[in-house]
PADREN-483019 format. One record per residue: residue in one letter; x, y, z of N, C-alpha, C, O, CB in turn. Coordinates in Angstrom, 3 decimals. Glycine has a CB too. Example, Ala and Ser with C-alpha at 12.3 -4.5 7.8 and 13.67 -1.06 7.14 Angstrom:
[A,[13.190,-5.690,7.800],[12.300,-4.500,7.800],[13.200,-3.300,7.800],[14.236,-3.319,8.465],[11.308,-4.473,9.046]] [S,[12.850,-2.250,7.080],[13.670,-1.060,7.140],[12.900,0.030,7.870],[13.409,1.138,8.039],[14.084,-0.598,5.725]] 
//
This chain:
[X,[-2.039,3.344,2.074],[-2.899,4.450,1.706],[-2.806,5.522,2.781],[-2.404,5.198,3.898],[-4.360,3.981,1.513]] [X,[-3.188,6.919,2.486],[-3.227,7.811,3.051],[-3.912,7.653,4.422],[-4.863,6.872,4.398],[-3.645,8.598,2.270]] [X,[-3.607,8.289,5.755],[-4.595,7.615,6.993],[-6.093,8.925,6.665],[-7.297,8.705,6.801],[-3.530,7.794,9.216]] [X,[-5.602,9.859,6.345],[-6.564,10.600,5.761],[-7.097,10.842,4.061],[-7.251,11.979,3.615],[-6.170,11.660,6.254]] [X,[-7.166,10.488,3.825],[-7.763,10.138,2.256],[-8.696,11.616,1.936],[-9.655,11.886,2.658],[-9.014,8.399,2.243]] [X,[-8.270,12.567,0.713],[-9.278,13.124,0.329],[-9.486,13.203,-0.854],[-8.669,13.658,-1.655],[-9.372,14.047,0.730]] [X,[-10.968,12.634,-1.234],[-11.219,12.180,-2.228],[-12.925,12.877,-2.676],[-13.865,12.965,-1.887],[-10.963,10.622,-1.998]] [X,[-12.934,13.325,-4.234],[-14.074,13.621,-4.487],[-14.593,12.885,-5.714],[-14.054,12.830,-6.819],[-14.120,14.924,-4.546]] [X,[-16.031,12.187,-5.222],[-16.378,11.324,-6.426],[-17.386,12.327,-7.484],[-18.389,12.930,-7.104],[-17.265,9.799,-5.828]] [X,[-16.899,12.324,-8.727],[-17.265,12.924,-9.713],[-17.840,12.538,-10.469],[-18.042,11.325,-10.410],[-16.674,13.305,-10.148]] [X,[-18.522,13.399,-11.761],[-19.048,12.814,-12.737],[-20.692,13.618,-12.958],[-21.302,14.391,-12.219],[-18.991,11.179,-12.364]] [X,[-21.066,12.982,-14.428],[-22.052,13.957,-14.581],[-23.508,13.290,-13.783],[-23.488,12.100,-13.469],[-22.219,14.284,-16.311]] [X,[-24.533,13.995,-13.540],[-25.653,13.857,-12.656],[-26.087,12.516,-13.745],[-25.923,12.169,-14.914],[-26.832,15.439,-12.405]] [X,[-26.912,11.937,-12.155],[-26.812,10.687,-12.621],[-26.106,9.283,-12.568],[-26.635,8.180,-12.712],[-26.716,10.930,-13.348]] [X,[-24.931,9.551,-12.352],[-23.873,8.354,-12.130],[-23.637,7.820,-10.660],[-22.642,7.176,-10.329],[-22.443,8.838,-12.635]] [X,[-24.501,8.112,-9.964],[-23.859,7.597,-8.729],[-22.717,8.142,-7.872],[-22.006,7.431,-7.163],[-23.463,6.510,-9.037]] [X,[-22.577,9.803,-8.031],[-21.890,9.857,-6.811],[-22.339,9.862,-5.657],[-21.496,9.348,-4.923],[-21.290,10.665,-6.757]] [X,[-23.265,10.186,-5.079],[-23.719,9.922,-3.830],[-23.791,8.331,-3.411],[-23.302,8.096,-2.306],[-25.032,10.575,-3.758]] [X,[-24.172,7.529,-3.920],[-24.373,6.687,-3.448],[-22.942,5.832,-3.065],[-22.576,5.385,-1.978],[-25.308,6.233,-4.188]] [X,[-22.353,5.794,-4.267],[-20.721,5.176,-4.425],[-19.720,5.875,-3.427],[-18.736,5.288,-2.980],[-20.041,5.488,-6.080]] [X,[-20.176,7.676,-2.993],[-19.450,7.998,-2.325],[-19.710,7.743,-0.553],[-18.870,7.789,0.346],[-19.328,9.169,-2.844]] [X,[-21.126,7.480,-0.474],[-21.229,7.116,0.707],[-20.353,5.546,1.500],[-19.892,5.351,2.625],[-22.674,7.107,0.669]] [X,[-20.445,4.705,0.290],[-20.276,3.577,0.083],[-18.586,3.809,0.082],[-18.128,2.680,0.257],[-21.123,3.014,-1.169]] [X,[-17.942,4.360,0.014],[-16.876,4.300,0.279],[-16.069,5.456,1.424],[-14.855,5.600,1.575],[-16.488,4.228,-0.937]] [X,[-16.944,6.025,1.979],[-16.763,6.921,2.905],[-16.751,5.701,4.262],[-15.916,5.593,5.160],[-18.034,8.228,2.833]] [X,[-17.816,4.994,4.048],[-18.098,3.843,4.870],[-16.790,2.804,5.163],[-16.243,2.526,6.230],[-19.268,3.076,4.130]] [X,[-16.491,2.313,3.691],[-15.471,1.588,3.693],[-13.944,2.242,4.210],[-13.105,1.563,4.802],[-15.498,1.129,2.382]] [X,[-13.812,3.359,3.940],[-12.508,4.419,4.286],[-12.764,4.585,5.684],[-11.817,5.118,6.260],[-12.459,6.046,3.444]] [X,[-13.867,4.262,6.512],[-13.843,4.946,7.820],[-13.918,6.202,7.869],[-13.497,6.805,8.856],[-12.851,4.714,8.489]] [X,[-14.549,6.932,6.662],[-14.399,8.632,6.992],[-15.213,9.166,6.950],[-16.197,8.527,6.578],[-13.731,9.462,6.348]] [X,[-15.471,10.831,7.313],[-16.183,11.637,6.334],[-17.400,11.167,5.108],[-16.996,10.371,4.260],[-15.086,12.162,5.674]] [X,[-18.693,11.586,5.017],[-19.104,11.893,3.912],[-19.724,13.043,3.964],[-20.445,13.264,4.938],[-19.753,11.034,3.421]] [X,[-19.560,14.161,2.785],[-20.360,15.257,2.490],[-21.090,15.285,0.673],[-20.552,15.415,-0.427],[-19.263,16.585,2.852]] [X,[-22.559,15.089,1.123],[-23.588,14.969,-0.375],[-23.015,16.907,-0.733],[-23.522,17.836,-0.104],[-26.198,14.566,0.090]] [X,[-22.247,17.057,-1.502],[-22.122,18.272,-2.784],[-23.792,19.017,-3.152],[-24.268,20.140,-3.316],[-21.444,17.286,-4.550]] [X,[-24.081,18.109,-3.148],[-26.054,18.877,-3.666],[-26.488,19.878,-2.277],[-26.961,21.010,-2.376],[-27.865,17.044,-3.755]] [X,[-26.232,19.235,-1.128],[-26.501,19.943,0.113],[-26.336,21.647,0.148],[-27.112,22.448,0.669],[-25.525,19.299,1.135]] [X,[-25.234,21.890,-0.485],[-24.819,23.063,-0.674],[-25.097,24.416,-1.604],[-24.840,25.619,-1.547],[-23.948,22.742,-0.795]] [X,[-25.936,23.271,-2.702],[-26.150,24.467,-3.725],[-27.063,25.242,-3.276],[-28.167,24.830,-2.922],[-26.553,24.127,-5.089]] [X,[-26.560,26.917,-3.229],[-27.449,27.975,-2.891],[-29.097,27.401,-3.611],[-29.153,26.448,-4.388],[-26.733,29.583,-3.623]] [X,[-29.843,27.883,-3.338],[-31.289,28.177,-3.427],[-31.935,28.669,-5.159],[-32.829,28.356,-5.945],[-31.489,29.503,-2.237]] [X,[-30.691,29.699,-5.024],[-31.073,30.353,-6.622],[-30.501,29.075,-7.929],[-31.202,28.894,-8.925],[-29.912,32.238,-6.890]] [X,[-29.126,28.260,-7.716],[-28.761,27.188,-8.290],[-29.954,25.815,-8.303],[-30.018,25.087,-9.294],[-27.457,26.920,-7.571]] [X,[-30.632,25.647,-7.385],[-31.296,24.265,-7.380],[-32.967,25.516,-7.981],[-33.704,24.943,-8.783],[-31.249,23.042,-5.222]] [X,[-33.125,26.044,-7.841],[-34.035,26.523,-9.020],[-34.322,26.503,-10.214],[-35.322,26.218,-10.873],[-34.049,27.240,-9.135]] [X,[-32.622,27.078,-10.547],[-32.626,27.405,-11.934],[-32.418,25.343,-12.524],[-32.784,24.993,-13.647],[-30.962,28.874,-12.367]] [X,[-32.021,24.692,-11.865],[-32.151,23.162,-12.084],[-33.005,22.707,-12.169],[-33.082,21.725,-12.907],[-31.780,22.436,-11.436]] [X,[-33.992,23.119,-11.540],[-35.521,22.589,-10.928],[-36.264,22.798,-13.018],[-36.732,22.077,-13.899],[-36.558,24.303,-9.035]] [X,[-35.948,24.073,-12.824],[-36.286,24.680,-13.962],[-35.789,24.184,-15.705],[-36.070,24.745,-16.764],[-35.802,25.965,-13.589]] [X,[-35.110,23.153,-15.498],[-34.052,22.780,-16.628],[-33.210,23.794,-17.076],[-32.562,23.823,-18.122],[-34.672,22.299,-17.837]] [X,[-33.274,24.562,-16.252],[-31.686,25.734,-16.966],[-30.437,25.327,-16.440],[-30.343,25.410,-15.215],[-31.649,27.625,-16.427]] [X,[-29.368,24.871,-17.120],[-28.196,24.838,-16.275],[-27.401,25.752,-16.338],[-27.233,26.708,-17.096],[-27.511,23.890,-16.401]] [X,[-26.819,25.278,-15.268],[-25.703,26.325,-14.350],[-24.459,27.113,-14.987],[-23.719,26.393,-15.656],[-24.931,25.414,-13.238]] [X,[-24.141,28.302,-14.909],[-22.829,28.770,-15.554],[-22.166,28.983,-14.466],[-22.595,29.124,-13.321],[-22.820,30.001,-16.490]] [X,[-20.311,29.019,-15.151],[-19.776,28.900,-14.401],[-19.689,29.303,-13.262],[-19.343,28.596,-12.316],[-19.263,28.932,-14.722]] [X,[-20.101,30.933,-13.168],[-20.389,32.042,-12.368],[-21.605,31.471,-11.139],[-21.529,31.833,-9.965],[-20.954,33.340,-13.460]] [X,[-22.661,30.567,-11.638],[-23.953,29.966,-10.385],[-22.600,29.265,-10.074],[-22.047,29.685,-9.058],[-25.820,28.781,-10.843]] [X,[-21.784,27.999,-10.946],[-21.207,27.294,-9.484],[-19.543,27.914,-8.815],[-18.563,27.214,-8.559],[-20.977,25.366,-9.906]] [X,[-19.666,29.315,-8.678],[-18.304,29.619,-7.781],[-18.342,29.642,-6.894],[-17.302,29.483,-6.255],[-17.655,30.503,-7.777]] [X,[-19.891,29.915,-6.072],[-19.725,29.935,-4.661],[-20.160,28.955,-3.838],[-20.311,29.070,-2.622],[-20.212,30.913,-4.215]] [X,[-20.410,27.760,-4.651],[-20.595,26.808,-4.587],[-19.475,25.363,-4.348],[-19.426,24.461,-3.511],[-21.226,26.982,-5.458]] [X,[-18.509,25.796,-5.795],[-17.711,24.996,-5.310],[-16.312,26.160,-4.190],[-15.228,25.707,-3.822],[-17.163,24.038,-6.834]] [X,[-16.578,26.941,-4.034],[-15.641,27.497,-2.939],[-16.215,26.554,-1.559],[-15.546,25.949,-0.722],[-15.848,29.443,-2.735]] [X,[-17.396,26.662,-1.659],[-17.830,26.231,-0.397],[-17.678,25.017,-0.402],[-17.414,24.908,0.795],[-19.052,26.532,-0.024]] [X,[-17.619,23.803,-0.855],[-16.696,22.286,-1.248],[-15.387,22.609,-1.168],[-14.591,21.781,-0.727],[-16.882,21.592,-2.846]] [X,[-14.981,23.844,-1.578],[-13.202,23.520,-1.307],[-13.191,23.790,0.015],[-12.658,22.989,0.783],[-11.904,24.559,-2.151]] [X,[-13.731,24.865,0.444],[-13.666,25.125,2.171],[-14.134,24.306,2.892],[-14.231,24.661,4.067],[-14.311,26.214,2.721]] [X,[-14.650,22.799,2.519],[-15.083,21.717,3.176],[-14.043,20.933,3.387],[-13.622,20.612,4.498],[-16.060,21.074,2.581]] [X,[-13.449,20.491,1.986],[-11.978,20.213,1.784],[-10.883,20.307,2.958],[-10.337,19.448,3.650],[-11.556,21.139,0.778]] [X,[-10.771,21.973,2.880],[-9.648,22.178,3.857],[-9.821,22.396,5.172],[-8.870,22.349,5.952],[-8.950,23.136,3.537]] [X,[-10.523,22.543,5.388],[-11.269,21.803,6.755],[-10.925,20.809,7.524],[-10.337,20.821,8.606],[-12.340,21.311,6.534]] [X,[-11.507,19.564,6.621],[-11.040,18.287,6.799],[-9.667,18.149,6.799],[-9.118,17.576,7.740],[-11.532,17.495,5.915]] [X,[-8.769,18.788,5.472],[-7.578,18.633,5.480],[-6.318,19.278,6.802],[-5.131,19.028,7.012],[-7.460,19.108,4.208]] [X,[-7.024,19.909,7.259],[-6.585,20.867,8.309],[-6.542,20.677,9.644],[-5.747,21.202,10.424],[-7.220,21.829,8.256]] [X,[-7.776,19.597,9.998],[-7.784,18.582,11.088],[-7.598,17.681,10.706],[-8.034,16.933,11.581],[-8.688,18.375,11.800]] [X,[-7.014,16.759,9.520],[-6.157,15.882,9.436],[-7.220,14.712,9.222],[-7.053,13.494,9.283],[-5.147,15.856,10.632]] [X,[-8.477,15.531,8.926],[-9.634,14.236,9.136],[-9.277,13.686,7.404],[-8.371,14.116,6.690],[-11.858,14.921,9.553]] [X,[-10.296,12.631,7.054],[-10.581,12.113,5.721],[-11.613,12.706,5.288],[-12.492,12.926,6.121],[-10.777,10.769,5.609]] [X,[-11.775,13.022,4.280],[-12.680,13.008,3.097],[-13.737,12.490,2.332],[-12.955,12.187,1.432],[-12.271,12.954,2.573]] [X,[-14.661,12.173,1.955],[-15.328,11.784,0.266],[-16.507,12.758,0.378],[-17.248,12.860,1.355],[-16.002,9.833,-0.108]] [X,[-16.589,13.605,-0.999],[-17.719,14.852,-1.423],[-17.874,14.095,-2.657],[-17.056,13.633,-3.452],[-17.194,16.744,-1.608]] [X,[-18.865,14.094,-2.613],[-19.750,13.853,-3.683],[-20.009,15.291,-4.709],[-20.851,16.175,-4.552],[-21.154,13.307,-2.958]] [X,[-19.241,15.192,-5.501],[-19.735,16.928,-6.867],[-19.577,16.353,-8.181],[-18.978,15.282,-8.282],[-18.312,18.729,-6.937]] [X,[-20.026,16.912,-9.163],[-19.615,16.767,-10.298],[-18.608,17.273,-10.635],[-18.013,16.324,-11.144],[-20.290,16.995,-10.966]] [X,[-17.741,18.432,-10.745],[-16.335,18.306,-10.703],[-16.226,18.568,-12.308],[-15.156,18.096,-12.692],[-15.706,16.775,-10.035]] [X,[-17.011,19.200,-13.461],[-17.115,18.340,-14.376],[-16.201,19.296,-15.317],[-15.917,18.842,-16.425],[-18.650,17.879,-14.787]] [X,[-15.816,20.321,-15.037],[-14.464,20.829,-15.837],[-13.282,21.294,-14.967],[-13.340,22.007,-13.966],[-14.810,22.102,-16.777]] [X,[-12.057,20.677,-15.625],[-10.505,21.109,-14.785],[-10.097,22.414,-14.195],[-9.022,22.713,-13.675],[-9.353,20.983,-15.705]] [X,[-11.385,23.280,-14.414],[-10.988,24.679,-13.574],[-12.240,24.275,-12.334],[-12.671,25.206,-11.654],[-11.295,26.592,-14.693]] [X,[-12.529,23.503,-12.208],[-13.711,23.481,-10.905],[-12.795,22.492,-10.104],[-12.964,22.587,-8.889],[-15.618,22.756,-11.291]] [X,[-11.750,21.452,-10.543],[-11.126,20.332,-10.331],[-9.961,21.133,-9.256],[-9.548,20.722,-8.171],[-10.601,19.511,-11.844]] [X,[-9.655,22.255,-9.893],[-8.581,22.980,-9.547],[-8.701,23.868,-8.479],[-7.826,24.295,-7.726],[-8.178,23.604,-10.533]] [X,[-9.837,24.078,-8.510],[-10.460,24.927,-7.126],[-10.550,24.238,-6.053],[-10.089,24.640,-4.984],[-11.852,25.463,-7.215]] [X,[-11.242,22.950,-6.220],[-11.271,21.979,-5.109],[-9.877,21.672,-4.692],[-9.628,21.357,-3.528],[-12.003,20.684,-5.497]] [X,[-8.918,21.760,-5.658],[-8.070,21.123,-4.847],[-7.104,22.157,-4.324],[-6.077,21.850,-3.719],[-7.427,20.005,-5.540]] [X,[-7.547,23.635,-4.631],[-6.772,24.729,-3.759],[-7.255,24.293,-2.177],[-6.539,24.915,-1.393],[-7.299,26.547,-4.230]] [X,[-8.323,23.351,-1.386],[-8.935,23.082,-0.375],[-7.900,22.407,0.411],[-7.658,22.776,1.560],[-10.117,22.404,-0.629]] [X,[-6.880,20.820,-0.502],[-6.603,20.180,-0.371],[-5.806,19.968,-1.207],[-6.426,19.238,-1.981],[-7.205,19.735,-0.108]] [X,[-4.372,20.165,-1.787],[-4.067,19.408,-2.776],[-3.493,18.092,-3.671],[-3.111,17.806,-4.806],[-3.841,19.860,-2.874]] [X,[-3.767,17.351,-1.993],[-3.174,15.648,-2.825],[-4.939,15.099,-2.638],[-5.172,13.954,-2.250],[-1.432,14.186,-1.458]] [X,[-5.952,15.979,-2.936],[-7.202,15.163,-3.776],[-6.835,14.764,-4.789],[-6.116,15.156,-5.708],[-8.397,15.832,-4.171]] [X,[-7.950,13.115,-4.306],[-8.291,12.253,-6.011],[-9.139,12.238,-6.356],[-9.637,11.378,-5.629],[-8.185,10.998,-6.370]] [X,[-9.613,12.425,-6.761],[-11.051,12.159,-8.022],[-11.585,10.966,-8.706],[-11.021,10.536,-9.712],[-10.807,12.834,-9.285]] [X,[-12.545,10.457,-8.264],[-13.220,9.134,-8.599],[-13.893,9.685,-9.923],[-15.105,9.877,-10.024],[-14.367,8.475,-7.338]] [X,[-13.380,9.813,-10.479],[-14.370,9.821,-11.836],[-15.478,8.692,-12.683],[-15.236,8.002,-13.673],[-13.437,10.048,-12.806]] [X,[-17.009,8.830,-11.721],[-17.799,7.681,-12.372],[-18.161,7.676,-13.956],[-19.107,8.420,-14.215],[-19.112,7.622,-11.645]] [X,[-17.856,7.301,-14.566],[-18.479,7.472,-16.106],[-19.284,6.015,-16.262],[-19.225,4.926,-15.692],[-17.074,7.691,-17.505]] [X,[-20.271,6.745,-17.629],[-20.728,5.643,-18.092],[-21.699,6.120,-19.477],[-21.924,7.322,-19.620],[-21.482,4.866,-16.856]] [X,[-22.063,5.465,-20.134],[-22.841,5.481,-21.323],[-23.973,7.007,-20.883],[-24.345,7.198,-19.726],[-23.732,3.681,-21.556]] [X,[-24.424,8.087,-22.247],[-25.689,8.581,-21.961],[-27.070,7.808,-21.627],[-27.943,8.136,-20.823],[-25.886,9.264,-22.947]] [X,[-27.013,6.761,-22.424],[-28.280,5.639,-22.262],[-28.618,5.689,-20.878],[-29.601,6.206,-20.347],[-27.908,3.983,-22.661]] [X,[-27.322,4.859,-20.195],[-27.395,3.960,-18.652],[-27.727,5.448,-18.073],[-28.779,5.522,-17.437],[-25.615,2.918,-17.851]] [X,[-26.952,6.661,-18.215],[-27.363,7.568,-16.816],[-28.756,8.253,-17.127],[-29.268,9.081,-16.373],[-26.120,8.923,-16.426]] [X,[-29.354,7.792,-18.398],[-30.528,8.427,-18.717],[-31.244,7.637,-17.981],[-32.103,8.130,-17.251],[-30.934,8.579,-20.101]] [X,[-31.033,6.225,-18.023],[-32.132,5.408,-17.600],[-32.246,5.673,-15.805],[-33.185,5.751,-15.013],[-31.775,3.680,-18.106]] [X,[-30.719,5.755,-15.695],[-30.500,5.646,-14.085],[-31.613,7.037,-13.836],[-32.649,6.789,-13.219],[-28.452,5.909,-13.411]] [X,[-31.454,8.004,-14.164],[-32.265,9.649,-14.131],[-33.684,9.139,-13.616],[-34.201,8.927,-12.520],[-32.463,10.644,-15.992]] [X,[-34.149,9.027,-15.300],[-35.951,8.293,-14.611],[-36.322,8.044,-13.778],[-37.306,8.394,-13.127],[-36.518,7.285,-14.772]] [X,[-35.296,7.141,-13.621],[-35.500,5.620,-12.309],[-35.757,6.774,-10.701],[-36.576,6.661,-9.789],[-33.170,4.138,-12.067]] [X,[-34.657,7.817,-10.935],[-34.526,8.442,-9.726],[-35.880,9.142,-9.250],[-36.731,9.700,-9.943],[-33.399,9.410,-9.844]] [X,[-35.835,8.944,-7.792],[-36.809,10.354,-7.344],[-36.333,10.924,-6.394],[-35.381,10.447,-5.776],[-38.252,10.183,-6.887]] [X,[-36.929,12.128,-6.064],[-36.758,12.889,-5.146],[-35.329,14.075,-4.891],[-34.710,14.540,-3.934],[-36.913,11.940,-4.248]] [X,[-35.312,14.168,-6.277],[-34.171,14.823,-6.778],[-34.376,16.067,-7.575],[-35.280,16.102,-8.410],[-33.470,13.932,-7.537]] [X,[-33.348,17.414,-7.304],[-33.843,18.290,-8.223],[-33.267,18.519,-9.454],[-33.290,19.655,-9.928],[-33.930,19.328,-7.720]] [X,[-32.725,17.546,-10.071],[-31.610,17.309,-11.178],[-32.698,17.087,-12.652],[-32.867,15.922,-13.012],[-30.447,15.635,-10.715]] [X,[-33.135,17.787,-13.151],[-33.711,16.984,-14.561],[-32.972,16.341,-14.964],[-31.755,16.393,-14.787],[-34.099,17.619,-15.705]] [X,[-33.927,15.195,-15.941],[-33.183,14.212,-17.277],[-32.967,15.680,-18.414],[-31.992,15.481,-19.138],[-34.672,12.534,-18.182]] [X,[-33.449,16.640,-18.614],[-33.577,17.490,-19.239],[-31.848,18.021,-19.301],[-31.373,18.566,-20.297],[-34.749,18.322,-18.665]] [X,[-31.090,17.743,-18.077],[-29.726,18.532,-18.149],[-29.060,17.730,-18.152],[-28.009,18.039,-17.590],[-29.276,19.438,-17.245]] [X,[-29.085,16.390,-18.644],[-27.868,15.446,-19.069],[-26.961,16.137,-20.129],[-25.744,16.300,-20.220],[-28.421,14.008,-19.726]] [X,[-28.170,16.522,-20.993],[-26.837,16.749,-22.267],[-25.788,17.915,-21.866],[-24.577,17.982,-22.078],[-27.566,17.340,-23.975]] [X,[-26.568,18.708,-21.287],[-25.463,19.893,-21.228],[-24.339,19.369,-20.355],[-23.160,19.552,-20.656],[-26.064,21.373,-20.554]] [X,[-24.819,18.550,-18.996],[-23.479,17.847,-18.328],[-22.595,16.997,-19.082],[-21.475,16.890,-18.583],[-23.836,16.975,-17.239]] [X,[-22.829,16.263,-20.320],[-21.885,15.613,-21.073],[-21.282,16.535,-21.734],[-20.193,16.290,-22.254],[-22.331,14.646,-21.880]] [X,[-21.888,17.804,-21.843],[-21.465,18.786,-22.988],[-20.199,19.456,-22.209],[-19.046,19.633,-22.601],[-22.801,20.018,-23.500]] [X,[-20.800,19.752,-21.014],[-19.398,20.445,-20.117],[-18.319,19.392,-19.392],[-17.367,19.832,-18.746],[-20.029,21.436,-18.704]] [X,[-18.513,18.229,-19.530],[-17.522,17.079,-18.736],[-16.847,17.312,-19.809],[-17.142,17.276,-21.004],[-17.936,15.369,-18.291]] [X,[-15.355,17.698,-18.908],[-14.085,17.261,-19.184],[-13.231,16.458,-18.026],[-12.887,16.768,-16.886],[-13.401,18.441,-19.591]] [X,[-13.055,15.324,-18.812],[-12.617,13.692,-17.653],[-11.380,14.317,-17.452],[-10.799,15.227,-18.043],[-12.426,11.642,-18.439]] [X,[-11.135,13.687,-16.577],[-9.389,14.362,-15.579],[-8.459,13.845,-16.666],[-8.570,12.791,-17.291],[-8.772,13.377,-13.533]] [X,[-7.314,14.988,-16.800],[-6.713,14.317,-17.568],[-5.161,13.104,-17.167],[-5.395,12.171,-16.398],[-6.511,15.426,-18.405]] [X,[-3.943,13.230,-17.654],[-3.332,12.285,-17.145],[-2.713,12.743,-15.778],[-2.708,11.942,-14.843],[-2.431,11.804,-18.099]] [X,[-2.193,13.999,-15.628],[-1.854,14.987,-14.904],[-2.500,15.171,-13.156],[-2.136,15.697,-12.104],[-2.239,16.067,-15.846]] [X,[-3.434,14.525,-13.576],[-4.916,14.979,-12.329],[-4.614,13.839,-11.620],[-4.138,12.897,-12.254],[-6.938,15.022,-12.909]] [X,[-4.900,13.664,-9.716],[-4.798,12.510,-9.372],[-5.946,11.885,-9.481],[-6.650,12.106,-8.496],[-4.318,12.416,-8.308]] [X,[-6.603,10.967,-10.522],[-7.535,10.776,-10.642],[-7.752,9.095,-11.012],[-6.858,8.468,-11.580],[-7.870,11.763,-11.399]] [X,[-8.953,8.507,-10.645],[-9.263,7.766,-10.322],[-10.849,6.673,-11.599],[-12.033,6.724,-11.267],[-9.339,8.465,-8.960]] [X,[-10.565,6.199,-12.363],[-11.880,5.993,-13.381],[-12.495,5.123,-12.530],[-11.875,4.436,-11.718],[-11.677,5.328,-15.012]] [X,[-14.066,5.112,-12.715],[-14.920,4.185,-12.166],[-15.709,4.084,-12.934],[-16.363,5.089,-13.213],[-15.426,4.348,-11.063]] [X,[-16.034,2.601,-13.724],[-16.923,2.249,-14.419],[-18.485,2.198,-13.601],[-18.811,1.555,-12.604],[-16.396,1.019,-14.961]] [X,[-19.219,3.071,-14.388],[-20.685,2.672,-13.628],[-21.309,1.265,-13.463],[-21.860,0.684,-12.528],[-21.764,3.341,-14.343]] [X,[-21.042,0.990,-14.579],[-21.444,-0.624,-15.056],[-21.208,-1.759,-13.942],[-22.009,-2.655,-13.675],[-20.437,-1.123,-16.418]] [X,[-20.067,-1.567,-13.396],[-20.125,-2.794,-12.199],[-20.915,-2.577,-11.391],[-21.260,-1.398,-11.316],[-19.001,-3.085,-11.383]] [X,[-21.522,-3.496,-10.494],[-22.108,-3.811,-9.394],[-21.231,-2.556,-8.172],[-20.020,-2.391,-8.026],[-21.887,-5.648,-9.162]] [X,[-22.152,-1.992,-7.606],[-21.733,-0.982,-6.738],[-20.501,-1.376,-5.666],[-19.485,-0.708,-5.475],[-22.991,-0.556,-6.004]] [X,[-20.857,-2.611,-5.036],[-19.556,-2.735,-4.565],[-18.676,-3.149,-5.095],[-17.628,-2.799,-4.551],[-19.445,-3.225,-3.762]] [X,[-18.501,-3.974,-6.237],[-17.533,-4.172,-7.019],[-16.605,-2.915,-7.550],[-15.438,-3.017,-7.926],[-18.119,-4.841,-7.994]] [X,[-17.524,-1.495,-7.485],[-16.599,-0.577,-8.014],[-16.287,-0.040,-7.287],[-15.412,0.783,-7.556],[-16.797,0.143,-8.831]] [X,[-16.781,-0.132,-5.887],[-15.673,0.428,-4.751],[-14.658,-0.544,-4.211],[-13.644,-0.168,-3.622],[-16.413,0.949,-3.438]] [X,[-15.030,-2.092,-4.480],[-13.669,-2.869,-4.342],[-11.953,-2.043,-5.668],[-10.746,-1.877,-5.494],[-14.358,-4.946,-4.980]] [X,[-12.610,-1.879,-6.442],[-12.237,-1.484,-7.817],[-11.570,0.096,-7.043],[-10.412,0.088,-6.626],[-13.830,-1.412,-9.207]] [X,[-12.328,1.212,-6.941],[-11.684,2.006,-6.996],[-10.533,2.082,-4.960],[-9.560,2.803,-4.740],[-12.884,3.216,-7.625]] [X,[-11.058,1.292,-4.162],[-10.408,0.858,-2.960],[-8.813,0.358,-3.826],[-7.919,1.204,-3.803],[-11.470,-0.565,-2.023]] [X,[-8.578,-0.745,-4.419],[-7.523,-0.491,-5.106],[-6.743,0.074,-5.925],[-5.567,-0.262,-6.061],[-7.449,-0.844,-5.285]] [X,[-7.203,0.829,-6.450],[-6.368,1.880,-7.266],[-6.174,3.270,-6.222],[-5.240,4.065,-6.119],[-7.298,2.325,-8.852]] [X,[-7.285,3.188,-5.625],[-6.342,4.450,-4.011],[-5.301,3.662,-3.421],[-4.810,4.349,-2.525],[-7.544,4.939,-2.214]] [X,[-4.796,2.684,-3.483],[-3.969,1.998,-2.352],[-2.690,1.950,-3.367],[-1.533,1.809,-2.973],[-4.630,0.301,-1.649]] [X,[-3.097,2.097,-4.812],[-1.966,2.216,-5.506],[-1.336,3.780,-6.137],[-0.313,3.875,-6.814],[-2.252,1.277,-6.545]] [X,[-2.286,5.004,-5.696],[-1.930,5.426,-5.486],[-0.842,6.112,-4.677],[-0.223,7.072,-5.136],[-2.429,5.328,-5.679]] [X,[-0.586,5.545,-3.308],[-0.112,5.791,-2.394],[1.513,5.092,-2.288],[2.203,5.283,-1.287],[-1.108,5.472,-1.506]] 
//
């Protein structure tokens, strides 16, 4: 595997990128940066608010994830950002940062990330903007270096899981 790994775990709110990405930032020895940290003020409002985001709220947003990116990539450090990532022109930006990023793509049922939502606190994400995030996810396609992660396993099981398919990447 790469000695620097850059990798962004994706997927719609709800699925566990933060947590899965910490969890393997850990295991990689690298880098972690939480993606939510970043959203301007006027973006986690209009969220707060159940309005979601157009493309235009997240450009300077994910510029500022790609400029995290190349950063890292630039001192040769490793990677894992936690974003949703959730259409191939946001995929594509990130990886103007960096371009041998992979993409952990967590998926899983609307049910499970509804339930996971509830469950959550201390978050400014409504259950209110699931649908529109399923509505705008488009999963990487074959082309993308990308990575599936079932939500459904046991958390470390899916970073044992996606730990091997980076190693077969390489």
């Amino acid at each position: 595997m790469n000695k620097a790994p850059m990798i962004v775990v994706m997927g719609v709110c709800g699925c566990g990128k933060s947590e899965i990405g910490r969890r393997l930032a850990a295991a990689l020895d690298t880098g972690f940066v939480e993606g939510d940290d970043f959203h301007p003020p006027h973006n986690v409002a209009r969220m707060e608010a159940g309005t979601p985001l157009t493309d235009t709220d997240r450009q300077l947003w994910l510029e500022t994830l790609r400029d995290k990116l190349a950063a890292a990539a630039a001192d040769g450090r490793g990677l894992v950002l936690s974003c949703s990532a959730l259409k191939r022109r946001y995929r594509d930006l990130l990886r103007e940062g960096a371009a041998a990023t992979v993409f952990v793509h967590l998926h899983g049922s609307r049910a499970l990330i509804g339930q996971r939502m509830q469950a959550r606190q201390g978050h400014f994400m409504p259950l209110g903007l699931i649908d529109s995030q399923f509505a705008d996810l488009q999963p990487p396609a074959a082309d993308e270096r990308a990575i599936a992660g079932d939500i459904t396993l046991p958390p470390d099981e899916l970073v044992r899981h996606i730990l091997q398919q980076l190693a077969a990447l390489s």
